[in-house]
C-alpha positions, 0 to 999 in steps of 0.5 A: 464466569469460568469460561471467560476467564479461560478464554482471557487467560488464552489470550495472555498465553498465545501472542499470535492468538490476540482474539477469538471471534464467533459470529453465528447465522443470526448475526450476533458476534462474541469475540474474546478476550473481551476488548473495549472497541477502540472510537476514531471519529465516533464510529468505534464499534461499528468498525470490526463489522468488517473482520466479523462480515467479511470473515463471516461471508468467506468462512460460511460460502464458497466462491460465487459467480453473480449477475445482479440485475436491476429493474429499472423501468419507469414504474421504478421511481423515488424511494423505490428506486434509492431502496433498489440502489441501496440494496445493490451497493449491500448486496456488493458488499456481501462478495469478497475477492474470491468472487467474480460479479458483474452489474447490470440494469433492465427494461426493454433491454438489459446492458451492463451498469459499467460498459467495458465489464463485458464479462464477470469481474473479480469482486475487489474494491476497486472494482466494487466502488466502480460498480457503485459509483454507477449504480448510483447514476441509473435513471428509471425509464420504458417498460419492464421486460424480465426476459431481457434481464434474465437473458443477459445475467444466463449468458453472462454465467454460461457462456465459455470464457477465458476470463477467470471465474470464481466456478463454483456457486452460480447465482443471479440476483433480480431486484425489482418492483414486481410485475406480471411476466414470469419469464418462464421460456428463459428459466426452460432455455438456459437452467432445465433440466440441470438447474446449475443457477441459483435464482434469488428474486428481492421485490422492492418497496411498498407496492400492490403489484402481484408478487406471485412471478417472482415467487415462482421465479426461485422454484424451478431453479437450484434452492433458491428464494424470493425476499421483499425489501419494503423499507430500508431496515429490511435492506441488510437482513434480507441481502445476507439472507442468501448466505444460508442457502449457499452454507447448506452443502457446506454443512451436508459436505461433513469435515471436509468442508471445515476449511480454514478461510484467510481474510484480507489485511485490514486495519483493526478497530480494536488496536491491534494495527494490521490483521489477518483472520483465519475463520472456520465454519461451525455445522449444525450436527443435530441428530434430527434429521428432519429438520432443516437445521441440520442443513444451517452454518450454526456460525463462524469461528475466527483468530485474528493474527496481527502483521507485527506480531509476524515481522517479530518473526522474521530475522530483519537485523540480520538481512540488512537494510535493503534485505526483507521478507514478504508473503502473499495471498492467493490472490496476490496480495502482500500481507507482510511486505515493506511497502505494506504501509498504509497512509490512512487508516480506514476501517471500512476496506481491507487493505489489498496491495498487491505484490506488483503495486508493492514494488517496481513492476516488470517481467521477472516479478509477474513470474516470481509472483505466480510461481508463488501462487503456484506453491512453487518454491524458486530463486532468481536473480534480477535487476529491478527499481527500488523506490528510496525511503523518502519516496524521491529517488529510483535506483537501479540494484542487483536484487536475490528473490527466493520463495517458497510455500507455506506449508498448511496455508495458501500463502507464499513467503518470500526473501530478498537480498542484495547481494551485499547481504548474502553475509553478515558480520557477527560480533562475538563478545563472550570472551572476557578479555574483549569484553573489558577491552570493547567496554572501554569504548563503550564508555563513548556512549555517555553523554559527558563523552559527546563534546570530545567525540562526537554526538551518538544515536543508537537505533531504537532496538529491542536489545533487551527484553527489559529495555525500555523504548523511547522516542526520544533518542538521548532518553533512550540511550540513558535507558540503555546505558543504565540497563547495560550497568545490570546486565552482560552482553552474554545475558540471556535476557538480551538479543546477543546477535544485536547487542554484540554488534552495537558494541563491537560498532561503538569500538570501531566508530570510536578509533576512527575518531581519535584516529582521523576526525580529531587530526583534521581541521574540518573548516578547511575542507568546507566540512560542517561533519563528518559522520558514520552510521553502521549495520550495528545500529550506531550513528555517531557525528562529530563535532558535537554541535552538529547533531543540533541539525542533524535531522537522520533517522537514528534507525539507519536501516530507516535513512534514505542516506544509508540504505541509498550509499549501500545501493550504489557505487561512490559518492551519494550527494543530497541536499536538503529537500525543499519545494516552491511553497517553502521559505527560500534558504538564505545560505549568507545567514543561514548554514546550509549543509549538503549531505555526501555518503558512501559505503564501506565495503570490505572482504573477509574471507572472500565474503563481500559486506558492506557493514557502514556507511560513512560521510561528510556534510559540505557547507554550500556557502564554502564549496559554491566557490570551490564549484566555480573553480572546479568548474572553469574551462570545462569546453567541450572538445568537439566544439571548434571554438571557446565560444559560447554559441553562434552570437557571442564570444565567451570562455566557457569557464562558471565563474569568470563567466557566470553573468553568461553562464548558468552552471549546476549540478543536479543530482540523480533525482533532478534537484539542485545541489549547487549553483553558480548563480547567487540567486539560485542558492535560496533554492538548493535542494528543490527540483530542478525545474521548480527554480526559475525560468531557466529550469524548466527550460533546460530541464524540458529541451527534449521532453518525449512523452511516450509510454515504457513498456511497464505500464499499469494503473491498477486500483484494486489495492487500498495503497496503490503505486500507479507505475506508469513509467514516461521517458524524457530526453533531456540532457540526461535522459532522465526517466520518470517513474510515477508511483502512486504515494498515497490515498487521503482522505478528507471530511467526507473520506472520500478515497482518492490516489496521489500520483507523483512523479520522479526521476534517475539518471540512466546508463545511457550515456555519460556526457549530453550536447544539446542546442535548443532551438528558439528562433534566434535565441537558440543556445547550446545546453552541455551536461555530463555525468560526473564520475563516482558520483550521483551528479550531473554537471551542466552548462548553458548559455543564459536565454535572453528571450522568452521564445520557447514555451516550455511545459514545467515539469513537477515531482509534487503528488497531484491527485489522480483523476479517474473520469472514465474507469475504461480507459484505464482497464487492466488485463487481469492479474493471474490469480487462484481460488480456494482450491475446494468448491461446495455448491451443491448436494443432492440432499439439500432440503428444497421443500421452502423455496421460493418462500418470502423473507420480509420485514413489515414492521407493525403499526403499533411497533411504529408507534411505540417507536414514536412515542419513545422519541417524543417523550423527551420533549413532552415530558415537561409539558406532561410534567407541568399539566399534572402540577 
């Protein structure tokens, strides 16, 4: 009882150390502090089987090349052979991503269960649910030939490769229903006299055949051992089996071997979120050396880390909104990364995103995220794509990466900035004198204040220890306000860096209302608002009433609108999103409000920051018709002409002609902003070519599906962007970026990857003359970049036939189908192993194999086992005979 109070009280001191975890050889796990295991879908305590099997299987092994072989001749049939592709799918499970494994099945002859594995893969999820999915399909026929087997799974390990490997333990797998052959030439050919392969034979089902071959298999190669598996409660003991043998030269190695292991991220069941397990072996050091304990991994240790508890080290408020920090894995795998968010939660896979699918993939980052697994410390400025916050538009931003070791672990840390938050401003209160003076302001922040000045949001930050966060952001600002009656800004409970510029903030946000916004009347510019949001965390809109639909997160680190102003040069405009299923916008009843931002940027000191960004909200009813004046006689120069097109005489001017002609404006994402066509304004804010029979007609005039040079497909992630990048010449020279969004997962939680498409205007060109050729309905197509801007205007005669079939293209997530996995395989990413291997030792004690595991329970054990299942239903008629 001491000692677990202890460990408890260990836990409450340690915030990084949140629970300790030891499993040993037998399989029972203790973990501390004592938490109840959290239930989702009834599966609660099963769930950290993960962290305890994974942790356990990295901590008590070092790496492993295997070839799993599988009989599958005809006498292989029914329960047998669902016993065999049961204990196959167990046996992937016990290989992490420092492992390399390949599959294959035999009779006559052996081939790999996935063709295009011509060799030993990495030992990933993707990789494992392929190997799964086809060992589900093998089919039992022919005849058993163990030399084919054997030959196949030797060459597969001894063979000279350039493909990675894991090159340390060396291990074929052979699951069969016995036979008679002992395959001795083969074992003499390819493993005597050096014995550089371990050898483990698992006899299958309940059977009569001499299992005397397969327990001689074992003995002339390196410590290895024969298992039967009759039934399939035997599956799982008998699978991990192995583990022991392959922990021997761990324990006989001495401290060297006692090497901390970092698990991948995973979702934790017991609450915790995302988490990373560091674990360490625990040797047996018996004096007795006689006994073969000595040589056993008495168990493994671990400390969970939670990723939250990691980004509350890191300075987020001071690198901007754009700015971030991220680690990786030897493997590649981001374990602190923005983009580390996965939309599901399973418990059942790690969630291994890798750094390329995390981010926009191109050369510059290959480079950056080998360096980074080199232990190589570096900086490069590069230009690169950035996916916006609500996942619908690209930008193309000037991004600092800089990186370096850390030191005592594989991992790599890295920080990126653009080049607008290199520098920050620091707000600094501590004089009396400004403190009274920016209190004043500080008094805009009540809400008896709002109807005057304008509605505010503060982002929900941890300005003060004592403050209490909330959801709602008016309960929120109450808590504040009412903690910021007891305390100074210069208190040491509070984060004066965050506290100083929310207040410096208000001030400066404050004059600009009782400067500006008060003296204007918004109704004649065709405003419904005006707004500002800052670094500081303060988001105020004026008028008041306009915060009823104001719909901005109030975190603006966390607002498209924000983070996009800051990446990009004048004028963001943005209207409401909407797709086909939505109810259509009636903008003659309903207010429909286009969303239009900038930064402010300004110098100190030769220093350039961007601390706001401020805006306005346009009403689209009012700036439809300012659109249709501002767009008349828009002719373009080179035309001989005014003309319409070849057939018909008309002014090129959007509201004198809108019965001929459509005009838009489209932003840099392909949807509609504004439109001379009555009809066309219920549809502001979908993408362009979802609306009408017109869209997708302009939208795809001159679609050109080739493949980009940076294109990848990679399922190895648990989250993945599917970055295969297609090129399309329409008018704007729009590129698509498909990037895998999400996984869903449905009643049956099946995995599956959402691709979705998505578009940005490139530099190309600024101004596009297009004539679409449809027989003798051909019209001319005009658009042009407007300047400042993230808009496209364009201008086309209105077709009158529907001669030209044109695909709709769509920025809606479809699921990806992956039928054929080879057609999709991609080169493998440069990776690292743990840099120490232990497989061998002249010491190990070999006087026991190619003895049998089993597991036979006895007939009076079944019974008894049916007898308890029974009784619930017997005992009333037992009941009643003794009445």
């Amino acid at each position: 009882m001491e000692r677990e109070e202890r460990e408890m009280e260990g836990g409450k001191r340690g915030r990084i150390q949140l629970l300790s975890i030891i499993k040993n050889a037998t399989s029972k796990s203790k973990c501390s502090p004592r938490l109840k295991p959290l239930r989702r879908g009834g599966r609660g305590p099963r769930q950290s089987h993960l962290k305890i099997e994974e942790g356990y299987i990295q901590g008590a092994s070092s790496p492993k090349d295997m070839v799993i072989i599988v009989d599958v001749s005809g006498s292989v049939s029914g329960l047998t052979l669902k016993l065999m592709k049961t204990s196959v799918i167990e046996m992937l499970d016990t290989l992490s991503d420092d492992d390399y494994v390949n599959v294959a099945r035999f009779n006559e002859k052996a081939d790999a269960v996935v063709p295009c594995f011509k060799t030993l893969v990495q030992a990933n999820v993707r990789n494992k649910k392929i190997f799964k999915e086809a060992v589900m399909h093998m089919q039992a026929k022919g005849t058993t030939d163990y030399k084919s087997g054997f030959t196949f799974a030797f060459e597969q390990l001894l063979n000279e490769t350039s493909a990675p490997r894991a090159n340390c333990n060396k291990m074929i797998m052979m699951f069969t229903d016995g036979g008679e052959d002992r395959a001795q030439e083969i074992f003499e050919k390819y493993n005597w006299p050096n014995k550089t392969v371990r050898v483990f034979t698992f006899s299958v089902g309940q059977h009569n055949y001499d299992v005397t071959p397969l327990q001689w298999m074992p003995v002339p190669t390196k410590a290895s051992y024969y298992f039967e598996i009759p039934s399939i409660g035997a599956i799982r003991i008998n699978t991990q089996e192995y583990l022991d043998v392959l922990g021997r030269p761990m324990v006989l190695a001495g401290p060297i071997a006692k090497q901390v292991q970092w698990t991948n991220v995973y979702q934790d069941a017991l609450g915790l979120g995302l988490v990373i397990t560091g674990t360490m072996p625990v040797f047996n050091l018996t004096a007795d050396t006689a006994s073969a304990q000595n040589q056993l991994i008495l168990g493994v240790m671990g400390v969970d880390i939670a990723i939250n508890e990691i980004k509350k080290k890191t300075p987020t408020y001071r690198l901007g909104a754009n700015g971030y920090t991220f680690a990786i894995d030897p493997n590649g795998y981001v374990l602190l990364h923005p983009n580390l968010r996965p939309k599901i939660i399973n418990f059942r896979e790690p969630v291994t995103l890798d750094f390329l699918d995390a981010e926009m993939e191109d050369n510059n980052k290959e480079e950056i995220r080998r360096q980074m697994i080199d232990g190589r410390s570096g900086q490069r400025k590069i230009k690169t794509l950035i996916k916006s916050v609500d996942e619908r538009y690209i930008d193309e931003s000037l991004r600092t990466y800089t990186w370096t070791p850390v030191e005592g672990t594989d991992y790599s840390l890295g920080l990126v900035l653009p080049t607008y938050s290199e520098n920050h401003i620091k707000a600094n209160l501590s004089d009396q004198i400004l403190q009274v003076q920016y209190f004043k302001d500080f008094e805009s922040l009540l809400p008896n204040s709002f109807e005057s000045e304008g509605h505010v949001f503060i982002a929900p930050r941890e300005y003060c220890n004592d403050l209490e966060l909330s959801n709602n952001n008016t309960e929120f600002l109450l808590n504040f306000i009412a903690l910021m009656e007891k305390v100074t800004p210069d208190s040491k409970q509070c984060d004066n860096l965050l506290l100083h510029n929310l207040i410096l903030d208000t001030g400066i946000i404050r004059q600009l209302v009782e400067k500006v916004w008060k003296n204007k009347d918004l109704n004649t510019y065709g405003f419904l608002a005006v707004f500002a949001a800052t670094d500081g965390g303060v988001t105020r809109v004026f008028p008041n009433k306009a915060a009823e639909t104001w719909e901005e997160d109030p975190e603006p680190f966390n607002a498209s609108f924000y983070r996009r102003s800051l990446d990009n040069k004048g004028y963001i405009f943005r209207a409401p999103y909407r797709t086909a299923r939505d109810e259509f916008l009636n903008p003659e009843n309903d207010t429909v409000g286009i969303l239009v931002s900038t930064a402010v940027e300004i110098t100190v000191g030769g220093k350039t920051v961007k601390p706001a960004v401020v805006g306005v909200k346009l009403d689209l009813e009012a700036w439809v018709d300012k659109f249709k004046i501002l767009a008349s006689n828009h002719t373009d120069s080179r035309q001989s002409s005014n003309q319409c097109g070849p057939n018909r005489n008309c002014e090129m001017d959007c509201e004198a002609n809108s019965d001929d002609l459509v005009c838009y404006l489209v932003d840099d994402g392909g949807f509609l902003i504004m439109s001379n066509q009555k009809e066309d304004w219920n549809k502001v804010g979908m993408f362009f070519s979802e609306r009408g029979r017109s869209g997708p007609q302009i939208c795809v005039c001159a679609y050109n599906s080739r493949l980009c040079k940076y294109c990848l497909v990679d399922f190895s992630s648990r989250m993945v962007f599917i970055s295969a990048v297609h090129l399309w010449t329409c008018l704007s020279q729009l590129v698509c970026q498909r990037c895998g969004g999400s996984r869903n997962v449905d009643s049956k939680e099946r995995s599956c990857v959402m691709m979705q498409t998505q578009y940005y205007l490139t530099n190309l060109s600024s101004s596009y003359n297009i004539l679409q050729d449809c027989g003798n309905c051909s019209r001319l197509i005009h658009a042009k970049k407007l300047n400042n801007t993230n808009l496209l205007f364009v201008v086309a005669e209105k077709l009158l036939c529907n001669s030209c079939e044109i695909e709709r293209l769509s920025q809606e997530q479809e699921e990806y189908k992956e039928d054929n996995p080879c057609e999709v395989m991609a080169p493998a990413r440069y990776r690292k192993g743990p840099s120490t291997c232990f497989d061998k030792n002249n010491s190990e004690n070999t006087s026991d194999c190619g003895r049998g595991y089993s597991f036979r329970p006895s007939l009076c054990s079944l019974l008894l086992i049916q007898l308890l299942l029974l009784y619930p239903a017997l005992s009333p008629y037992l009941l009643s005979l003794t009445h």
